[in-house]
C-alpha positions as CSV (number, residue, x, y, z in Angstrom):
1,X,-29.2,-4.0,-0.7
2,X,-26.6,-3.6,-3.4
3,X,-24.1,-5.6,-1.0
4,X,-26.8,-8.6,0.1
5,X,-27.1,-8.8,-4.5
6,X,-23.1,-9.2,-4.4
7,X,-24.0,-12.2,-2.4
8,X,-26.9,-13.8,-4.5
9,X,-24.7,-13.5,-7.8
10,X,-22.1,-15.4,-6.0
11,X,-24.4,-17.8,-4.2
12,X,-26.4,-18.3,-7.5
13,X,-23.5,-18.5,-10.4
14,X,-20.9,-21.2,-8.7
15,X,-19.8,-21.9,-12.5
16,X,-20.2,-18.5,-14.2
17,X,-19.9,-15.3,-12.3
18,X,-21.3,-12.5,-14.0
19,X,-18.6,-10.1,-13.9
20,X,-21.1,-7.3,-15.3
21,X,-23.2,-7.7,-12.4
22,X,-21.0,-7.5,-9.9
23,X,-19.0,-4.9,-10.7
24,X,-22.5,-2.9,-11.0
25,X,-23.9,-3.8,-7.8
26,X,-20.9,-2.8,-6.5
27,X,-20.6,0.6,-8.1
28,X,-23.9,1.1,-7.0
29,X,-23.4,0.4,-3.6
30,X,-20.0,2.0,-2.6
31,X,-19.0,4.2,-5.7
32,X,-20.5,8.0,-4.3
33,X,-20.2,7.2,-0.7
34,X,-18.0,9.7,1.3
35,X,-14.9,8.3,2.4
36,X,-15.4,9.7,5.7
37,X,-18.2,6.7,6.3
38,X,-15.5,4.3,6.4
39,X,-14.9,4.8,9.7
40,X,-19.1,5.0,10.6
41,X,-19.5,2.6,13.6
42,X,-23.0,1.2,12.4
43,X,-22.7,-0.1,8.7
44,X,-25.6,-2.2,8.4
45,X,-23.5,-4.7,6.2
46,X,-23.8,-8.0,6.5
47,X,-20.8,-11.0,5.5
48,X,-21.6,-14.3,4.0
49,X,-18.8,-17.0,2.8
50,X,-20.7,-16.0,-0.6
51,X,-18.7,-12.1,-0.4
52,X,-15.2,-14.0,-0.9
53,X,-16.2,-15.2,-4.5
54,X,-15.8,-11.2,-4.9
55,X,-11.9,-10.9,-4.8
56,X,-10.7,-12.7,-7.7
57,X,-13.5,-11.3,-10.0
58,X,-12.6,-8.0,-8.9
59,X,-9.2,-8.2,-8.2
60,X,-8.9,-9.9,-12.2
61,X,-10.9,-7.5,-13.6
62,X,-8.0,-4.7,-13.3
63,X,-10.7,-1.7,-13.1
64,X,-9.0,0.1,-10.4
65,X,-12.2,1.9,-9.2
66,X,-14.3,-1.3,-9.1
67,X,-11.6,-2.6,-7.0
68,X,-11.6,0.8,-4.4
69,X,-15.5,-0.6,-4.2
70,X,-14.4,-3.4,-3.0
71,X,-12.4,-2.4,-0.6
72,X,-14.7,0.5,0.7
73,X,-17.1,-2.3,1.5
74,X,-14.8,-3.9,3.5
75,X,-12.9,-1.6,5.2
76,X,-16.3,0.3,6.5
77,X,-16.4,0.5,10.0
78,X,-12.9,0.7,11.1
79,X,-11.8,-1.8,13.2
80,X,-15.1,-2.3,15.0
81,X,-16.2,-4.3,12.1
82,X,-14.5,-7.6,12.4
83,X,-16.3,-9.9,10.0
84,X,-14.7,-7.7,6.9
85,X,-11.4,-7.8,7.9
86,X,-11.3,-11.9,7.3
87,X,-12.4,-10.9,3.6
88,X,-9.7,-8.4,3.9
89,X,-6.9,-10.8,4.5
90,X,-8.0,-13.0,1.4
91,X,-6.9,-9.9,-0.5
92,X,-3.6,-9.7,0.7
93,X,-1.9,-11.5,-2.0
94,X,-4.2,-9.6,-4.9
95,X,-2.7,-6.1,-3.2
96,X,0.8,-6.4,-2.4
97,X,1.3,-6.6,-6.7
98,X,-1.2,-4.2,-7.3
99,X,0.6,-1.3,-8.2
100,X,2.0,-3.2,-11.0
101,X,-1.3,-3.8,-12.9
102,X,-3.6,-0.8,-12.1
103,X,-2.8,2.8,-12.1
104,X,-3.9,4.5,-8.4
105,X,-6.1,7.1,-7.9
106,X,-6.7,9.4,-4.8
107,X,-9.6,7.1,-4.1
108,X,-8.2,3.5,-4.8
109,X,-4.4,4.8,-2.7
110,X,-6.5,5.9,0.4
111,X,-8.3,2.8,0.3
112,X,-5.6,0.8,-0.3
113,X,-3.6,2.3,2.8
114,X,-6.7,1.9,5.0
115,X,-6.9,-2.1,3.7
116,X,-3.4,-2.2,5.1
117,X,-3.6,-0.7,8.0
118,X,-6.8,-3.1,9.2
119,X,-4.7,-6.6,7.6
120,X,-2.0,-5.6,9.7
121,X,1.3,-7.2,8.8
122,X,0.9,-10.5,9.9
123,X,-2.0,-10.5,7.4
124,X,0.9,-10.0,4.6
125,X,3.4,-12.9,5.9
126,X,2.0,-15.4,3.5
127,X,2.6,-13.3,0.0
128,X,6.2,-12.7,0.8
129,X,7.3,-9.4,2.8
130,X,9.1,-8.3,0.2
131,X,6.5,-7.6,-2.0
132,X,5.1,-6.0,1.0
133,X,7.4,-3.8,1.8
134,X,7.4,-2.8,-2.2
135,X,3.8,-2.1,-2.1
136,X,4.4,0.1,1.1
137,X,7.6,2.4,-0.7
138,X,5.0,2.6,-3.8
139,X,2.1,3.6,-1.5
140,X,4.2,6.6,0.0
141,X,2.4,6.7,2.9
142,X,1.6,10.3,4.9
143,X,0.9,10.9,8.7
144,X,-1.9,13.1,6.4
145,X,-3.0,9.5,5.3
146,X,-3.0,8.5,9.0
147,X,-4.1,11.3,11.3
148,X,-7.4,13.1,10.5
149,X,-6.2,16.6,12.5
150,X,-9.5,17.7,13.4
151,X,-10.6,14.6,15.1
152,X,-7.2,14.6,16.8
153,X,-8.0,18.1,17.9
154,X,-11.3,16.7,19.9
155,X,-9.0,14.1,21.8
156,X,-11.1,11.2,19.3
157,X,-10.0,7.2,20.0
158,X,-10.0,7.2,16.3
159,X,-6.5,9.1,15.9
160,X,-4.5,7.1,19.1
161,X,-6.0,3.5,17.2
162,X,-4.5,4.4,13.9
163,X,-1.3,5.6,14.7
164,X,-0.9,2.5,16.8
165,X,-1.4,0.3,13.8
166,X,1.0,1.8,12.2
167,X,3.4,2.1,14.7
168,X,3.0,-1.7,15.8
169,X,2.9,-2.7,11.7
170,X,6.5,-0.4,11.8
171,X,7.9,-2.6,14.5
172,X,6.8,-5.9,13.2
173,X,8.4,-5.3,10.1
174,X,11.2,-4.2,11.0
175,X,11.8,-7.6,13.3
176,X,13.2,-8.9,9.8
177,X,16.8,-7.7,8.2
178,X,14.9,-7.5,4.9
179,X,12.5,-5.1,6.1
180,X,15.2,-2.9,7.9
181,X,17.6,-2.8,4.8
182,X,14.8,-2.4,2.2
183,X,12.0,-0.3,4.2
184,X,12.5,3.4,2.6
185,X,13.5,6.2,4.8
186,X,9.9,7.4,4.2
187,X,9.4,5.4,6.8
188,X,11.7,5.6,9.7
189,X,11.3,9.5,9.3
190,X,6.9,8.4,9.6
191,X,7.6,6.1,12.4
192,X,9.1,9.3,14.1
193,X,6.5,11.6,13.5
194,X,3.3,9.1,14.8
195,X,5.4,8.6,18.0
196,X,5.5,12.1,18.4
197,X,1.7,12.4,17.7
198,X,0.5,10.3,19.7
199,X,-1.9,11.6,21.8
200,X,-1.9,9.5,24.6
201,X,0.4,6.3,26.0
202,X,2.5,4.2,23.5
203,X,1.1,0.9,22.7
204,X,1.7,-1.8,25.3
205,X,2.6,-4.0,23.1
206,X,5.1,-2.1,20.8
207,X,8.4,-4.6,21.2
208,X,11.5,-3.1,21.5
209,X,13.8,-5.2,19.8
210,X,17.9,-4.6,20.3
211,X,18.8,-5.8,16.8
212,X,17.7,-2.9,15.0
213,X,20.2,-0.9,16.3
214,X,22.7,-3.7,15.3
215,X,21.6,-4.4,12.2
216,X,21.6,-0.6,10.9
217,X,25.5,0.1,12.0
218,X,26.4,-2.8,10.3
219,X,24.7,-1.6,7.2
220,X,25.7,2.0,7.5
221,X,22.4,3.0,7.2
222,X,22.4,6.4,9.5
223,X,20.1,8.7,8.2
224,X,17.5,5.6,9.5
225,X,19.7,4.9,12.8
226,X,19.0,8.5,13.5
227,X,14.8,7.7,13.2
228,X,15.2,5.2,15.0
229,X,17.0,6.6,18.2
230,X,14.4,8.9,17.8
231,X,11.7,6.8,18.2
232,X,14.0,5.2,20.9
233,X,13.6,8.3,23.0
234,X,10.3,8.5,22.9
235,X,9.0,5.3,23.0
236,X,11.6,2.9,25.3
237,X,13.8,6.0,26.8
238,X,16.5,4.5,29.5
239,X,14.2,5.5,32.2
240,X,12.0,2.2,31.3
241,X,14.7,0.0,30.9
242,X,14.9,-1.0,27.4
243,X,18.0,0.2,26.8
244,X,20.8,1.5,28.9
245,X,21.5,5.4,29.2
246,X,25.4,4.6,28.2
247,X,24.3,2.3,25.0
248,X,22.6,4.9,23.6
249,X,25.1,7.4,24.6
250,X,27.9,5.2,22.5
251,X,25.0,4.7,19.3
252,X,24.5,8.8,19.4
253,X,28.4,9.6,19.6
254,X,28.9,6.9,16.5
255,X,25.9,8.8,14.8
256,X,26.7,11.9,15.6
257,X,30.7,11.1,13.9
258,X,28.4,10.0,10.8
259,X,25.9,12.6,10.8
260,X,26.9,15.8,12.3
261,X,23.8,17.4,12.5
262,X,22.3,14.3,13.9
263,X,22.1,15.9,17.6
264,X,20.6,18.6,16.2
265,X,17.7,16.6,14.8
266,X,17.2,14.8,17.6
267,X,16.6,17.9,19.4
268,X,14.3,19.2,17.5
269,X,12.4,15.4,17.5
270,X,11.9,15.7,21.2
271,X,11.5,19.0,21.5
272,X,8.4,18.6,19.6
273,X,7.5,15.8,21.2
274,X,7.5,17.2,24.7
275,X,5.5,20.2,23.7
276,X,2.6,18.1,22.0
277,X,3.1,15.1,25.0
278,X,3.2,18.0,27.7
279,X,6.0,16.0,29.2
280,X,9.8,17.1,30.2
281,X,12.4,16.4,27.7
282,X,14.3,13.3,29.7
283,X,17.6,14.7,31.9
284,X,19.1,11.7,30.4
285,X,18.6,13.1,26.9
286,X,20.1,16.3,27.3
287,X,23.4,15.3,29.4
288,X,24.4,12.6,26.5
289,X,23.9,15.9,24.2
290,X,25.9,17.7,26.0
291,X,28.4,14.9,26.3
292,X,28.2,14.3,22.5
293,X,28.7,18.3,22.1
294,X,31.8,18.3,24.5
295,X,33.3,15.2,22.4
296,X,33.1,16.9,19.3
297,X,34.8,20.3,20.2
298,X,37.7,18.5,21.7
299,X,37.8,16.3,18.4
300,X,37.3,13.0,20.6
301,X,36.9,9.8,19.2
């Protein structure tokens, strides 16, 4: 009822929007709700083109819980809920400058984080990925903020969606040299530890992309180029073809010159992995070790 009144004040007051109103309706409505309902699959909310007149009002008014009741209402119901992520998008350009106006709390961050996650990046192209990816180093994302452990435990669709999202927002961004240089190692160390949770199959459409690679040894950036071999491993090993056993065996000899306890961390990665996955540790992984090993006692190039 609270949400149907946010659509009367809107429909009602095309000149003069009372702010006051709103804001109450709203708090009303979505202030004491637990956050778990977010992700309820029957809402009972319904969207009208009257709901967009909400964003600037509440986006302008800088109270940073009015604006977590915004986005509570509209990120209820997960991705099953389709109508709200449309009003979602409008507030891509409100959020990615957010953290420079309004002070986050527990409440507003996860919200935030879960607003992301349903926009998706291409929902962030228009506002200038730079301010995107500074919203994202500010936001500090967790796999905590991500993974809710107990429904992972009870094998839930939930989990294997989100880290998805994330994993396929990671790989869109990272399609641009401004996201791959600027993109804090936060990040690359995250994108590692979803593809190592994931419960079940990588997501079909997660693009490898070659340049990565590229564009990280050119910028000496090897504390990332060691997350992202990683996720190399796990996600695109040689055995499916999207890159060659003796490519990476060239990237992990350069790394491991770089980073000499790179190897070591890779282990550990995929060790991990293959306990939680249930699956072997590739041969192909552990023969370049060995081959990186052998190179360094004998002081190869």
């Amino acid at each position: 009822m609270a949400y149907e009144w946010c659509s009367l004040i809107c429909e009602n007051n095309q000149d003069y929007v009372d702010r006051e109103s709103l804001l109450l309706s709203l708090e009303i409505g979505f202030r004491h709700l637990d956050p778990q309902l977010r992700w309820a699959q029957d809402v009972g909310l319904t969207h009208t083109e009257h709901h967009q007149g909400l964003v600037d009002v509440v986006f302008e008014s800088n109270d940073g819980e009015a604006i977590a009741d915004l986005l509570h209402a509209w990120t209820l119901g997960g991705w099953r809920h389709a109508p709200a992520h449309a009003l979602l998008r409008i507030c891509a350009g409100h959020l990615v400058d957010l953290h420079n106006r309004v002070a986050f709390s527990s409440r507003l961050r996860g919200l935030i984080i879960r607003s992301v996650e349903l926009i998706g990046y291409g929902g962030f192209e228009g506002v200038g990925m730079g301010k995107f990816v500074e919203l994202l180093n500010y936001l500090h994302v967790t796999v905590e903020d991500i993974i809710d452990h107990r429904r992972a435990a009870a094998g839930d669709t939930v989990v294997h969606y989100r880290i998805s999202k994330w994993m396929r927002l990671f790989s869109d961004a990272l399609r641009s040299p401004v996201e791959i240089l600027h993109l804090s190692h936060w990040y690359w160390e995250l994108l590692v530890e979803l593809a190592i949770s994931l419960p079940r199959w990588p997501p079909r459409d997660l693009v490898y992309d070659p340049q990565v690679l590229t564009s990280l040894v050119e910028a000496d950036e090897w504390d990332k180029l060691e997350c992202w071999i990683g996720t190399i491993w796990i996600i695109w090993p040689p055995e499916v073809g999207a890159i060659t056993e003796d490519d990476l065996g060239r990237l992990m000899q350069l790394l491991s010159r770089q980073r000499p306890g790179a190897i070591q961390k890779l282990t550990q990665w995929m060790e991990q992995w293959s306990k939680k996955s249930g699956k072997e540790v590739p041969k192909s992984f552990e023969r370049i070790c060995k081959q990186v090993h052998k190179a360094a006692q004998q002081g190869l190039p």
